[in-house]
Backbone bond lengths (Angstrom), bond angles and torsions (degrees), N, CA, C in turn:
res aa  C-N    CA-C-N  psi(-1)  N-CA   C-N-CA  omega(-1)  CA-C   N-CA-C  phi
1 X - - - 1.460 - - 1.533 109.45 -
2 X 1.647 120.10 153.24 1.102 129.39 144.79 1.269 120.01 -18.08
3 X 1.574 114.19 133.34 1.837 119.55 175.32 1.183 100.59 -90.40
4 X 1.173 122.48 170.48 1.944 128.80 -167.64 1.937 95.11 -69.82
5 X 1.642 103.21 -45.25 1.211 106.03 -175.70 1.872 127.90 -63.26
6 X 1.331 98.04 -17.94 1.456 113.60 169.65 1.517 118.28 -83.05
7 X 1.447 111.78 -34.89 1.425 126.68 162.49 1.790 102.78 -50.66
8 X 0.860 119.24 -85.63 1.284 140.45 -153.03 1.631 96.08 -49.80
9 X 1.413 129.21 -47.38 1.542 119.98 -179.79 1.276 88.17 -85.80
10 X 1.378 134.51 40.94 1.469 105.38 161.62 1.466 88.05 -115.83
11 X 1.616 140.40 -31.01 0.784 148.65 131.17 1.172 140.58 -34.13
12 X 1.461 123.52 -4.79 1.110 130.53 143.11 1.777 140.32 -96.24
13 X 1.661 80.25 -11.72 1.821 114.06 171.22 2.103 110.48 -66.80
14 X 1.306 94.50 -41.45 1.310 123.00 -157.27 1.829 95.20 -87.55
15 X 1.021 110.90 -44.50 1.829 112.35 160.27 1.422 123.57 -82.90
16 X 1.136 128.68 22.15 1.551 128.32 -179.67 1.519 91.85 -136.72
17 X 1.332 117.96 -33.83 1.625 121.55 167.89 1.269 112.42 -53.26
18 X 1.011 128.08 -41.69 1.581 136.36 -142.59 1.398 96.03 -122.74
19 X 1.164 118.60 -18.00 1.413 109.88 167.71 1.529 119.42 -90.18
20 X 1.331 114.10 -15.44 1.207 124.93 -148.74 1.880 79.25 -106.51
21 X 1.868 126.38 -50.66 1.610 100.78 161.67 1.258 127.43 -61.91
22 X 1.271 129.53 -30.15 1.245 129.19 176.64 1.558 111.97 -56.52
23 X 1.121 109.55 -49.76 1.572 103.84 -155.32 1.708 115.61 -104.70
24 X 1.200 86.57 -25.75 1.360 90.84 175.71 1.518 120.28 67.24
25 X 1.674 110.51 -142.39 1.814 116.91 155.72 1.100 115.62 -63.27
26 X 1.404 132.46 18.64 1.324 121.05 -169.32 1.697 114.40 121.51
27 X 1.480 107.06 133.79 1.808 119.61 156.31 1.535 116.05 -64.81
28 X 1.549 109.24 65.01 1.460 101.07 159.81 1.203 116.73 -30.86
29 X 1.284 141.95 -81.03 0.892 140.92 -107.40 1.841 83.59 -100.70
30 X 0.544 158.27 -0.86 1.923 159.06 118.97 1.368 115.70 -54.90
31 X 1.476 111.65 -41.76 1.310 103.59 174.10 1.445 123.92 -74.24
32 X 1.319 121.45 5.71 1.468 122.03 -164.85 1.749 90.12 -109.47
33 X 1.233 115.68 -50.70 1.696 105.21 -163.28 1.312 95.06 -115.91
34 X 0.973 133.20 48.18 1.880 138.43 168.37 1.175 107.14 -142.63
35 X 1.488 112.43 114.76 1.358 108.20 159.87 1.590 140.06 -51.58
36 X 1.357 156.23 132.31 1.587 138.43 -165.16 1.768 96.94 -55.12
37 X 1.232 100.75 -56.23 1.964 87.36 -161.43 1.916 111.87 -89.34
38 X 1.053 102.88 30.22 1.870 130.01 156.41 1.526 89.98 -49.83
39 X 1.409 99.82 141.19 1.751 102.76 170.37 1.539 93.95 -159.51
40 X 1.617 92.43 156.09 1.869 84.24 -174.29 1.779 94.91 -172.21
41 X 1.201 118.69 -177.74 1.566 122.64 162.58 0.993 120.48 -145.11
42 X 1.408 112.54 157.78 1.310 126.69 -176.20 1.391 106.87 -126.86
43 X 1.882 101.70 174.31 1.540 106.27 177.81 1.803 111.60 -138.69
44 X 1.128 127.10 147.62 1.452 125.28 -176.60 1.318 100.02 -73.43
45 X 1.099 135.81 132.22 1.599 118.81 178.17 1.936 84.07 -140.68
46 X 1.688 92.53 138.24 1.570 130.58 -174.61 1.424 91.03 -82.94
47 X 1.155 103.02 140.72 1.632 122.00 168.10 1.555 136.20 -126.08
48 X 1.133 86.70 -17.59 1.788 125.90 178.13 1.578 102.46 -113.28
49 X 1.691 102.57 -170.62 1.371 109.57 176.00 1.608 107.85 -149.76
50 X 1.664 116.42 148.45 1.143 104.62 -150.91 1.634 111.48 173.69
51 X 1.471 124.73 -170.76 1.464 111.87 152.94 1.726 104.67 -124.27
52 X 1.614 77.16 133.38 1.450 92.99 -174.09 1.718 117.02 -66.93
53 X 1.656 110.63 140.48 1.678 95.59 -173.73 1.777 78.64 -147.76
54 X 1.929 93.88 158.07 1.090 100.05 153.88 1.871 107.42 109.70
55 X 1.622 92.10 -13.74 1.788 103.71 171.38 1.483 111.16 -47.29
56 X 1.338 109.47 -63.88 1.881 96.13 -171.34 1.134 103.82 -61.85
57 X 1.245 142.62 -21.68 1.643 139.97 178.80 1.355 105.77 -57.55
58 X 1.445 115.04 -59.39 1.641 115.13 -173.31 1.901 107.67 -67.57
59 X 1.354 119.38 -13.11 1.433 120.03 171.02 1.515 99.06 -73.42
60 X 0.687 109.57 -44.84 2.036 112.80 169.85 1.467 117.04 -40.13
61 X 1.466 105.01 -62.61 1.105 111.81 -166.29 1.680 101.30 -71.82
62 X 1.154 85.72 -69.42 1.799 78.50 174.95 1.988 132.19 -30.45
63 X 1.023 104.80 -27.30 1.388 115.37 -161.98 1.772 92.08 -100.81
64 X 1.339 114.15 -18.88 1.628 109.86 -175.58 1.382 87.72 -88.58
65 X 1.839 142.51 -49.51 1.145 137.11 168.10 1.496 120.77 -32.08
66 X 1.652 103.67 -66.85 1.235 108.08 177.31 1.542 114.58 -151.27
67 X 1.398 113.57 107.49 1.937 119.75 175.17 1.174 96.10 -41.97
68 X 1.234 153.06 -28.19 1.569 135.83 -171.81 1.467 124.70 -84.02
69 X 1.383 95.00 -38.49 1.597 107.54 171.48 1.951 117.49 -35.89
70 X 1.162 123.39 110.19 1.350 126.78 174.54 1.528 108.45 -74.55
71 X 1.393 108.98 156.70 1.412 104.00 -175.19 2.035 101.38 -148.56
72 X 1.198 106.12 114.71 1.674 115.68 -175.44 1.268 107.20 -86.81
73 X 1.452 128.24 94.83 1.612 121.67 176.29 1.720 109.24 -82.38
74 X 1.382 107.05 131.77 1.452 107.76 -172.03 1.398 115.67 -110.42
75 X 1.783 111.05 -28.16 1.503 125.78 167.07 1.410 97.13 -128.12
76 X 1.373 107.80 159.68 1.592 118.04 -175.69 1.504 99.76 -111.91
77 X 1.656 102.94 164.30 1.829 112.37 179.36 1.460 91.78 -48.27
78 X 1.278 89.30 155.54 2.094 112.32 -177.21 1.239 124.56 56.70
79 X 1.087 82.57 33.07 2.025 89.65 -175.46 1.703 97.31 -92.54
80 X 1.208 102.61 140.22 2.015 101.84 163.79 1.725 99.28 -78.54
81 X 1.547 87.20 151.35 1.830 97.17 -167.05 1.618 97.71 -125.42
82 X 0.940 117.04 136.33 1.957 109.52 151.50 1.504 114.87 -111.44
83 X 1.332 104.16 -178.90 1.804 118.64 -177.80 1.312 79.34 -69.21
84 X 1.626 110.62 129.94 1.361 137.93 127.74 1.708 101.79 122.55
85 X 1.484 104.73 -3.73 1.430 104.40 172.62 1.796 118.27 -66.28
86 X 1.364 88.23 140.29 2.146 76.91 163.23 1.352 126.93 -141.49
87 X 1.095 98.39 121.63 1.706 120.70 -177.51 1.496 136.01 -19.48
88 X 1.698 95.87 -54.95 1.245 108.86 -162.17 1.347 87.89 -166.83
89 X 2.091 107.96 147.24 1.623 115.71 154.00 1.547 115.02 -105.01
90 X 1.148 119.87 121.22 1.454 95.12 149.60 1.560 139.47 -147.45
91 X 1.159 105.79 166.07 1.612 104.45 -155.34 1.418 119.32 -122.87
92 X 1.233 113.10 167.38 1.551 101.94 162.21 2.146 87.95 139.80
93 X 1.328 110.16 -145.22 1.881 106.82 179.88 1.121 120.50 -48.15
94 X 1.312 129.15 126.89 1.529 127.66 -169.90 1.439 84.98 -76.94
95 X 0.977 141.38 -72.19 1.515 114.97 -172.87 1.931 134.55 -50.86
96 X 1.696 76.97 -12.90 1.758 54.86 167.25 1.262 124.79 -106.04
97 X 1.500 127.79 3.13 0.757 152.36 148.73 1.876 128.23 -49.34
98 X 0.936 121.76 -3.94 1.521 129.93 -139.69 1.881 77.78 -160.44
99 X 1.230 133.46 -55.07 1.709 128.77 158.89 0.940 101.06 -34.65
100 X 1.671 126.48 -67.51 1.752 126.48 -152.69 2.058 113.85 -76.32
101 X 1.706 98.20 -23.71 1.538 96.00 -157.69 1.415 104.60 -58.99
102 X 1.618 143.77 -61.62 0.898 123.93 -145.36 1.578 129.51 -71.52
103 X 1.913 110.35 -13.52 1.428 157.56 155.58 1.844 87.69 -46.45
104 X 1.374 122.29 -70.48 1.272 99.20 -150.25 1.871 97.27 -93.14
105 X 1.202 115.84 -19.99 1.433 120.55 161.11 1.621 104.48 -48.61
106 X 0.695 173.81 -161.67 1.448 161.93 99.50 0.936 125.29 143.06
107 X 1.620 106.04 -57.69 1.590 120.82 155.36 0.839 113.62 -97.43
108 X 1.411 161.08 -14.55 1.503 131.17 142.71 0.853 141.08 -57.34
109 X 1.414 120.65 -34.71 1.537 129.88 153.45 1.788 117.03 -42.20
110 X 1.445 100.55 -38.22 1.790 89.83 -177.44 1.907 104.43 -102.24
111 X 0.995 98.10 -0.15 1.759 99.95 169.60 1.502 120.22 -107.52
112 X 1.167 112.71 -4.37 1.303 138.88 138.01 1.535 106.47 -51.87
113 X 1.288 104.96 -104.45 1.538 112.93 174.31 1.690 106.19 -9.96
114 X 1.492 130.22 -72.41 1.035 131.42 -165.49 1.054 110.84 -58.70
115 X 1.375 138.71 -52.87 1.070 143.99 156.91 1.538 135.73 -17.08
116 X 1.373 105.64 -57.71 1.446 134.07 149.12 1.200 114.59 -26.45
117 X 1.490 111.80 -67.14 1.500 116.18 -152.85 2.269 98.64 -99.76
118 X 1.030 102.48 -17.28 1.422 103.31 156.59 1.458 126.98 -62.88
119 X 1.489 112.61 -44.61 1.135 120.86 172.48 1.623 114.96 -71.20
120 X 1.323 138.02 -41.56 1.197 136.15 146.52 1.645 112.90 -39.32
121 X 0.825 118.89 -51.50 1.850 113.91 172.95 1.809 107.92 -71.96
122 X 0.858 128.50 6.20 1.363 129.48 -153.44 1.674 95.76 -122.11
123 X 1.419 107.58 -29.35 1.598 123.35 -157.24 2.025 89.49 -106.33
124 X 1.097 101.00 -46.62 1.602 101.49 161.40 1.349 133.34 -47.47
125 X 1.442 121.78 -34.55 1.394 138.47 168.24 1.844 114.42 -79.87
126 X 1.386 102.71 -6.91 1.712 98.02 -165.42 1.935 104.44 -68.80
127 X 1.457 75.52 138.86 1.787 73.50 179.53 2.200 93.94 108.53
128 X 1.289 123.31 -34.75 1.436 103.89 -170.25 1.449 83.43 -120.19
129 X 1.535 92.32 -172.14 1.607 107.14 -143.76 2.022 94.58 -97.41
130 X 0.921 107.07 -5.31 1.730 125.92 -145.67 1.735 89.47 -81.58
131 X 1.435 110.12 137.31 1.659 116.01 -176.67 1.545 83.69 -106.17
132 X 1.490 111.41 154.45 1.335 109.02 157.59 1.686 109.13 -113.15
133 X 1.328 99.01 176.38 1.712 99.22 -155.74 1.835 110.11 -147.85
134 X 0.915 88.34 137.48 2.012 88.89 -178.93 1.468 102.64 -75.50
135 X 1.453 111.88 -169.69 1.623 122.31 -177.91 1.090 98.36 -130.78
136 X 1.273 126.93 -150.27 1.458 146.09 146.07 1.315 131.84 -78.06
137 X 1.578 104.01 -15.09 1.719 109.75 -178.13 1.353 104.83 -74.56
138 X 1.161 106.38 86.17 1.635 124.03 159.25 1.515 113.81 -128.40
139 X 1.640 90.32 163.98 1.456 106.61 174.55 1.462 141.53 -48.41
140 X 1.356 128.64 75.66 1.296 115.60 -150.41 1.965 122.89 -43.41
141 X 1.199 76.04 146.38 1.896 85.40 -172.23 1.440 125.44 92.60
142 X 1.381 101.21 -4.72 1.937 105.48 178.13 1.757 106.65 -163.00
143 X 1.254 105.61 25.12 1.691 105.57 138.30 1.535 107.49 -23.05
144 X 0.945 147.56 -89.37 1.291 163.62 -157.59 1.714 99.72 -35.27
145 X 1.375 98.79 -49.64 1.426 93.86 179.76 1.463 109.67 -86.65
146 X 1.127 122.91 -16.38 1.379 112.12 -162.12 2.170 93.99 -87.35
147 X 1.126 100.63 -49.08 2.027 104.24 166.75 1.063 85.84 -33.44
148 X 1.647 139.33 -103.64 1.185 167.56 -159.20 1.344 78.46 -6.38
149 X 1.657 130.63 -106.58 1.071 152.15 166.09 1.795 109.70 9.22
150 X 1.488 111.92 -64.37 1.766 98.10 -177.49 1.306 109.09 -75.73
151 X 1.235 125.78 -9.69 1.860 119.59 -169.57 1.457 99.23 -87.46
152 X 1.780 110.55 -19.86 1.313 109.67 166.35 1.622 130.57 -70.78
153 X 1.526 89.59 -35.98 1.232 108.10 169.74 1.648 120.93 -49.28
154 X 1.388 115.83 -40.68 1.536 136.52 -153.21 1.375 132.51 94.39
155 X 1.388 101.58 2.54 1.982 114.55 141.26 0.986 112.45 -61.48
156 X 1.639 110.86 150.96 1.729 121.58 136.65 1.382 140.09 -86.47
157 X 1.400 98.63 173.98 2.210 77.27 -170.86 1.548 96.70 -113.69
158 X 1.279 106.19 155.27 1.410 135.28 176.93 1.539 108.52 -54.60
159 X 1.399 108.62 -163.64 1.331 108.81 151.78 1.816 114.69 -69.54
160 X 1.381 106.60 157.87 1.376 101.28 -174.77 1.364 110.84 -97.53
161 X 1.579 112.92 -2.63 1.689 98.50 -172.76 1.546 92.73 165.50
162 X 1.346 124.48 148.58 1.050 159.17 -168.65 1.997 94.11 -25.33
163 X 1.473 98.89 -52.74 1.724 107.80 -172.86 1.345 99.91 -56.93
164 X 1.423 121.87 -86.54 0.860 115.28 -136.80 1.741 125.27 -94.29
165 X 1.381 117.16 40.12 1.601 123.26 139.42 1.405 95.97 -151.53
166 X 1.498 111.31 169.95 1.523 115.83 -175.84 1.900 86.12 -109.66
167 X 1.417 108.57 142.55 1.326 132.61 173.24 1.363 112.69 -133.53
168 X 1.539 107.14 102.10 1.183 119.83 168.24 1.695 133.41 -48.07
169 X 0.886 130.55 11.47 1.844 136.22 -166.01 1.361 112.08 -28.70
170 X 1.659 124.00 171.76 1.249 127.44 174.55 1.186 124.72 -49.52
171 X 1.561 128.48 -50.52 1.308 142.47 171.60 1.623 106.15 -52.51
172 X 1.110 111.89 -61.69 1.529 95.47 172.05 1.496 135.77 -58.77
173 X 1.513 105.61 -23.12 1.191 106.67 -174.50 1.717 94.96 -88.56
174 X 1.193 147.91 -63.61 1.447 144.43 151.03 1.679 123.93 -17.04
175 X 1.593 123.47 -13.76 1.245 132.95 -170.70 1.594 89.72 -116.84
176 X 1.061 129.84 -12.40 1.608 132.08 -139.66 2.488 78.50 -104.42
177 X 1.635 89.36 -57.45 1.207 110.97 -165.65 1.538 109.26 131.67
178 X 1.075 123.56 -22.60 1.742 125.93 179.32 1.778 100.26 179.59
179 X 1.242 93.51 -178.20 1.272 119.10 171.88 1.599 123.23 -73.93
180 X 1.651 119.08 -45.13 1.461 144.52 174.41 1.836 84.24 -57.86
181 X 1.316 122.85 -80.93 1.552 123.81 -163.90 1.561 117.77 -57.34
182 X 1.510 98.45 -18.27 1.878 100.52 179.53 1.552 111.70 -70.03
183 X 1.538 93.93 -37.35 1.556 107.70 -152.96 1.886 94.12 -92.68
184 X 1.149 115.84 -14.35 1.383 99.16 169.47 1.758 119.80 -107.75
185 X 1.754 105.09 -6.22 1.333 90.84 158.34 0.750 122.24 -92.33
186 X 1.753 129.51 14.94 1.430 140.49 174.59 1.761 103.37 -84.83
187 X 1.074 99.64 -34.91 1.554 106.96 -176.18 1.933 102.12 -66.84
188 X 1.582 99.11 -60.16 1.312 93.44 176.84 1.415 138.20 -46.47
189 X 1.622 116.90 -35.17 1.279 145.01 -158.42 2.081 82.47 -87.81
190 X 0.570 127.64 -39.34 1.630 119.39 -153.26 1.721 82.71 -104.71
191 X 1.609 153.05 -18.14 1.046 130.33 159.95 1.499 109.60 -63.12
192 X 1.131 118.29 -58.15 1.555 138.47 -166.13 1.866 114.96 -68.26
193 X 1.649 106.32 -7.04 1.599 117.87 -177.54 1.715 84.57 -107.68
194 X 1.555 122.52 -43.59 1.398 101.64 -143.68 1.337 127.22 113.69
195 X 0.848 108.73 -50.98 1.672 131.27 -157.52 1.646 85.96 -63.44
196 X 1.611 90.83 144.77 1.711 103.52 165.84 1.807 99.14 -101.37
197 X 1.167 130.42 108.64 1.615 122.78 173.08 1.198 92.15 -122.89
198 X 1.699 121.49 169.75 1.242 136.93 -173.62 1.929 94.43 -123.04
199 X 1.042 100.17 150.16 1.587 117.93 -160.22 1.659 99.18 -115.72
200 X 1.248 112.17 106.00 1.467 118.11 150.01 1.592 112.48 -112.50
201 X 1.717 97.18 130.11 1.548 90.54 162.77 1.425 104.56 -110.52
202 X 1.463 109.08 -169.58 1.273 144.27 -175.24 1.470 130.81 -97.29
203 X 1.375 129.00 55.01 1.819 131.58 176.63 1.556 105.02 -44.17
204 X 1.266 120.08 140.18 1.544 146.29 166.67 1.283 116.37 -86.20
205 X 1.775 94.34 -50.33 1.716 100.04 -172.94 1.890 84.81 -159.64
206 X 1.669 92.89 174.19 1.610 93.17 170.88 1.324 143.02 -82.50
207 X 1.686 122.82 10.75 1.126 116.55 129.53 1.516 145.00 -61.73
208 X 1.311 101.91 -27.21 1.489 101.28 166.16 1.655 114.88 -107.95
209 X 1.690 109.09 35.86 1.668 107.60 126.76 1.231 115.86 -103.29
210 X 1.238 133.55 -13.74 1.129 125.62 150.01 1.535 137.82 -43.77
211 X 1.171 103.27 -37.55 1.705 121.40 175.38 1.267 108.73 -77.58
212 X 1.544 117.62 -42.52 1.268 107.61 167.96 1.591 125.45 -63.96
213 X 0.965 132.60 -61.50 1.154 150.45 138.90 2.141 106.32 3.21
214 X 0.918 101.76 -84.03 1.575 109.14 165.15 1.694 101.80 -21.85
215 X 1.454 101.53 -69.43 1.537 113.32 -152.40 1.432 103.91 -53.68
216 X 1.582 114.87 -55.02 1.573 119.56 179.76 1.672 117.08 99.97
217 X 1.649 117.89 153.82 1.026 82.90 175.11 1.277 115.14 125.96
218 X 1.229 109.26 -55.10 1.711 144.45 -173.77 1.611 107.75 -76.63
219 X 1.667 92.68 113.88 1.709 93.55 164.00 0.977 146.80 -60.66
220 X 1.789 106.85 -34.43 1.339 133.67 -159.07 1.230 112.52 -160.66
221 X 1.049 116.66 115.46 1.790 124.67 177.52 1.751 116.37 -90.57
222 X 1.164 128.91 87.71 1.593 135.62 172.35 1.447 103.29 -66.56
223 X 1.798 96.23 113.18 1.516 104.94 174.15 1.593 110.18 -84.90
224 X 1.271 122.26 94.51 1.407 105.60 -179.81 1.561 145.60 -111.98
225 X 1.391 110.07 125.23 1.545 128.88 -135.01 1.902 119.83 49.33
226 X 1.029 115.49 53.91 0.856 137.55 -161.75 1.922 85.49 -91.94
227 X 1.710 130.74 127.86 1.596 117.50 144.69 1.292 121.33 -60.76
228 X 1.360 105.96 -170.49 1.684 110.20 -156.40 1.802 107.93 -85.19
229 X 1.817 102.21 -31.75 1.444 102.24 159.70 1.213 145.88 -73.58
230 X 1.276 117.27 -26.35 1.787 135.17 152.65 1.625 107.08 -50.22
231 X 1.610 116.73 -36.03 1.775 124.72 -165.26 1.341 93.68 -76.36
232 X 1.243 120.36 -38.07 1.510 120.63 -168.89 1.791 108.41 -90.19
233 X 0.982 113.14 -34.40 1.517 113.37 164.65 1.660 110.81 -62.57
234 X 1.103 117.69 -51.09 1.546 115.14 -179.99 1.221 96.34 -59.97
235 X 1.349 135.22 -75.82 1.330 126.32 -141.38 1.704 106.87 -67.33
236 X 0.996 123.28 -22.95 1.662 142.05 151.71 1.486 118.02 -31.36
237 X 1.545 94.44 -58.06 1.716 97.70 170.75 1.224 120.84 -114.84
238 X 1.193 119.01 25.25 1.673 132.87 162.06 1.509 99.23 -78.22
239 X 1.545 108.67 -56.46 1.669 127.20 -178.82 1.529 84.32 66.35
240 X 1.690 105.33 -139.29 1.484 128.01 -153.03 1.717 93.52 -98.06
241 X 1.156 132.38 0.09 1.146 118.77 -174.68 2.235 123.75 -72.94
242 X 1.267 88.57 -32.96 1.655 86.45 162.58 1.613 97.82 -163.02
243 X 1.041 118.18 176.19 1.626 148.95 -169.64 1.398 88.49 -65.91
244 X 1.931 112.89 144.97 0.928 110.61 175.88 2.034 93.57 -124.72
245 X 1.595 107.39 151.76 1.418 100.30 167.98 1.638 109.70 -146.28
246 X 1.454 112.82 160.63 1.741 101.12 -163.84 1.468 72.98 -142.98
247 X 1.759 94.88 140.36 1.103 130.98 -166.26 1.625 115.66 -152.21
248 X 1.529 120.98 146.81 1.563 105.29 175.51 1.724 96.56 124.43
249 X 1.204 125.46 56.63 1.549 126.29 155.04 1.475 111.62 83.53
250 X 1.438 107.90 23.97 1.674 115.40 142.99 0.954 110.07 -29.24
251 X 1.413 111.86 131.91 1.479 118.32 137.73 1.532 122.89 -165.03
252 X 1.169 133.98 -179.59 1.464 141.90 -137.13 1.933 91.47 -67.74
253 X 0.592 101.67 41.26 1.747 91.99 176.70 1.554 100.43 -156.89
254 X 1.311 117.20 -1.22 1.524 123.74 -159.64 1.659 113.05 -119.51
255 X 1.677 97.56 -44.29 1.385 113.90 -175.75 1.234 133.69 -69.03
256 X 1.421 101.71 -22.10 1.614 82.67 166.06 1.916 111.21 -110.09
257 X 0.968 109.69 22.73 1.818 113.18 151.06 1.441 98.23 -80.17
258 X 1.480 129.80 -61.46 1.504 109.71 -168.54 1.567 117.66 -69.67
259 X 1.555 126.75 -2.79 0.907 119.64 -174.84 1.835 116.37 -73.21
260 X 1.868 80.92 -39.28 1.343 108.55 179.60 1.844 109.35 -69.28
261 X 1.131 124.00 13.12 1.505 129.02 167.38 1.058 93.87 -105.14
262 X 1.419 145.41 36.84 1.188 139.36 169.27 1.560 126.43 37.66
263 X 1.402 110.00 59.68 1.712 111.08 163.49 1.286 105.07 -97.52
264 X 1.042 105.86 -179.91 1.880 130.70 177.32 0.980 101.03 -108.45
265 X 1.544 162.54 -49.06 1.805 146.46 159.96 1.867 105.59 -111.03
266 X 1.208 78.62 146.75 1.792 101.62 149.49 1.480 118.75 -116.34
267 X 1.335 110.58 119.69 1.502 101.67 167.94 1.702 122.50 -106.96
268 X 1.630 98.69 145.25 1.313 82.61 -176.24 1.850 107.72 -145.46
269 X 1.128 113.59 124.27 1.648 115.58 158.27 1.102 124.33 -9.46
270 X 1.297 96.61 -73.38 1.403 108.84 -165.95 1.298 121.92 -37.60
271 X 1.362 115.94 -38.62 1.567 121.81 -153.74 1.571 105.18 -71.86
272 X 1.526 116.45 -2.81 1.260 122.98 170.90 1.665 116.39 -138.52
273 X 1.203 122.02 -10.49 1.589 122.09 166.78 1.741 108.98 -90.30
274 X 1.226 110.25 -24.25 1.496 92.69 -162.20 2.172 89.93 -142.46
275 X 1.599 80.09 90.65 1.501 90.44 178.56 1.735 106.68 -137.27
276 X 1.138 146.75 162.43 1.254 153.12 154.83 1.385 138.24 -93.51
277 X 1.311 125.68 61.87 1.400 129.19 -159.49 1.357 129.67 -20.24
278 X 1.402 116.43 127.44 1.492 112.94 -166.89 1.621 85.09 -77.40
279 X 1.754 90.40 160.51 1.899 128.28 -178.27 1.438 95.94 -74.93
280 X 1.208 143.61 120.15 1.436 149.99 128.34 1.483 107.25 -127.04
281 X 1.682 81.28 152.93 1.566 98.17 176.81 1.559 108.20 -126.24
282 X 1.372 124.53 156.85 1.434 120.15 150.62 1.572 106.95 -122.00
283 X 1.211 88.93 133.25 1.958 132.79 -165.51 1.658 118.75 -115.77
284 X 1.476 96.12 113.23 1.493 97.49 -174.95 1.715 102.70 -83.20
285 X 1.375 120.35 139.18 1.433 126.16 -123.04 2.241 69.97 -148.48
């Protein structure tokens, strides 16, 4: 996985990006009827209901806008929110304030959302042993925030990106020539790079956990679209030898039967492709 320090400039990549489309040459439209030394405050105000995510993010943004800007936190990330609650005040240049909002509107509202619906998958598993886990299907250009978002939730995150674990999938294993040749030019490729990576492949059906299994090696076995009796047969003859995870069109009516086949993750999309942004506003108060 990602180091905190690799996180954090990706998170700082992702606020100079977004500031730099947003704003461009400048917030006309502040700069025309606002005076520069105008000062004023505002408040985040909830409109929806939910767990709130994405607060220390908007302290980011704000403070890359403007170091002066004060900021009043009233609930912290993962807090449950209702209509009419509010988050945070903060104050200080009405323009710079009114620069940063639509930046921190944006992503909280959809790391919110994620958040939300993690914690509903999170509350589904209570009682079994099973973590649930994001993918990669995120938003290009702010992964960073959207991870951020399910660990807030009470998920964990996957690999974060192509580097840092090797994931065996169908295409590779079919481009490779099999599963036996993937998994040992994976072995070869990571003596001859150096690199310490952790190896998950990809099962179809239960002969090819078997093959995996043979080969050795393997951290994590992804059962994918696998039913609930094949999940329970694999994870049976996986036993203690590596991590098991089930993957393949979970969802809230599904997940906790496969949990109950006893794996160690579920992964799922959704928790970042198919979410509905929570309602906040910021309100000059």
């Amino acid at each position: 996985m990602i180091t905190q320090d690799q996180f954090q400039k990706e998170i700082a990549l992702i606020i100079a990006n977004a500031i730099r489309e947003d704003v461009g040459d400048g917030d006309h439209s502040s700069l025309a009827c606002i005076p520069p030394e105008t000062t004023g405050k505002a408040k985040l105000l909830v409109k929806d209901e939910g767990v709130i995510a994405g607060i220390d993010f908007a302290k980011q943004v704000f403070d890359h806008v403007d170091p002066n800007l004060k900021i009043e936190v009233l609930v912290e990330d993962g807090a449950s929110v209702a209509y009419g609650d509010i988050v945070f005040y903060v104050s200080g240049s009405s323009q710079s304030i009114l620069k940063a909002e639509r930046l921190v509107l944006n992503a909280m509202q959809r790391m919110s959302a994620i958040a939300t619906k993690t914690k509903s998958y999170v509350q589904l598993l209570d009682g079994t042993d099973t973590k649930i886990l994001d993918t990669r299907k995120t938003t290009p250009g702010i992964r960073a925030l959207e991870k951020w978002a399910v660990k807030i939730g009470g998920g964990e995150n996957h690999r974060f990106a192509l580097y840092d674990m090797i994931m065996l999938k169908d295409n590779h294993i079919d481009f490779a020539g099999g599963i036996t040749q993937a998994i040992e030019k994976t072995r070869q490729y990571l003596i001859k790079t150096g690199k310490n990576l952790k190896i998950i492949v990809e099962a179809r059906n239960l002969e090819e956990v078997e093959e995996i299994l043979q080969s050795g090696g393997v951290y994590r076995i992804l059962l994918d679209n696998f039913n609930y009796e094949d999940t329970k047969k694999a994870v049976a003859l996986i036993g203690e030898r590596c991590l098991t995870e089930s993957s393949g069109g979970i969802n809230e009516n599904t997940i906790r039967h496969y949990a109950e086949c006893g794996v160690d993750y579920i992964s799922s999309g959704a928790l970042t492709h198919s979410v509905h942004n929570m309602d906040l506003s910021l309100k000059a108060v």
